[in-house]
C-alpha positions in Angstrom: 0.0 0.0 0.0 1.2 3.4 -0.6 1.0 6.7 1.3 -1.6 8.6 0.0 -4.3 5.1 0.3 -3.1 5.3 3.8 -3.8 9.0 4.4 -7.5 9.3 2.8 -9.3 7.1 5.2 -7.3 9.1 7.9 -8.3 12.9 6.4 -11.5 11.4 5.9 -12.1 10.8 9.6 -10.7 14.1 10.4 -12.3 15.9 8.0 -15.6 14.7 9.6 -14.3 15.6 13.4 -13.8 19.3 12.2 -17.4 19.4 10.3 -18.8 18.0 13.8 -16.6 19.4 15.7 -19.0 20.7 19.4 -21.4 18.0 18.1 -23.0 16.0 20.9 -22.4 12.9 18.7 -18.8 13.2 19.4 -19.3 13.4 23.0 -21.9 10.9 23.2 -18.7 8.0 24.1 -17.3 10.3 26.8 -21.3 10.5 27.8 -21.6 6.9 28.4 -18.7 6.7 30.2 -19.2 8.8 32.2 -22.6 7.2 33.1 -21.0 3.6 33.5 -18.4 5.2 35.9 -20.6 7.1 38.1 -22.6 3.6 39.1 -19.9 2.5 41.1 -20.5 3.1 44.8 -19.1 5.7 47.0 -16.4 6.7 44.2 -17.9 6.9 41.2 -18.6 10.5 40.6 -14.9 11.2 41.5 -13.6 8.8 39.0 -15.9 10.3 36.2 -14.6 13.7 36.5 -11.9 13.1 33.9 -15.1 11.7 31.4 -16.9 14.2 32.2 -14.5 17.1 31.7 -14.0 15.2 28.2 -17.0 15.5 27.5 -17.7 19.3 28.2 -14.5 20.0 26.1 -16.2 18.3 23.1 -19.7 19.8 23.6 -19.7 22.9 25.6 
């Protein structure tokens, strides 16, 4: 394979993140995450900060 069939499927992809880009779509994994995390007992809203702080980067 050369180069440039390596680089289209990646500019593709990025292409698409800057056309999206403060889309809740994007934030949706960081979302869901989050959600899983915070289940656990006693520490699991302190262990979804980071998820959470993703996600509020992505969609403001």
């Amino acid at each position: 394979m050369n180069l440039a069939a390596l680089l289209k499927p990646l500019a593709a992809v990025l292409l698409t993140s800057i056309a999206l880009s403060g889309c809740g779509v994007l934030a949706a994994p960081c979302r869901v995450a989050s959600a899983g995390i915070k289940m656990v007992p006693v520490v699991g809203h302190a262990a979804a900060a980071p998820t959470d702080l993703c996600a509020a980067v992505i969609d403001p």
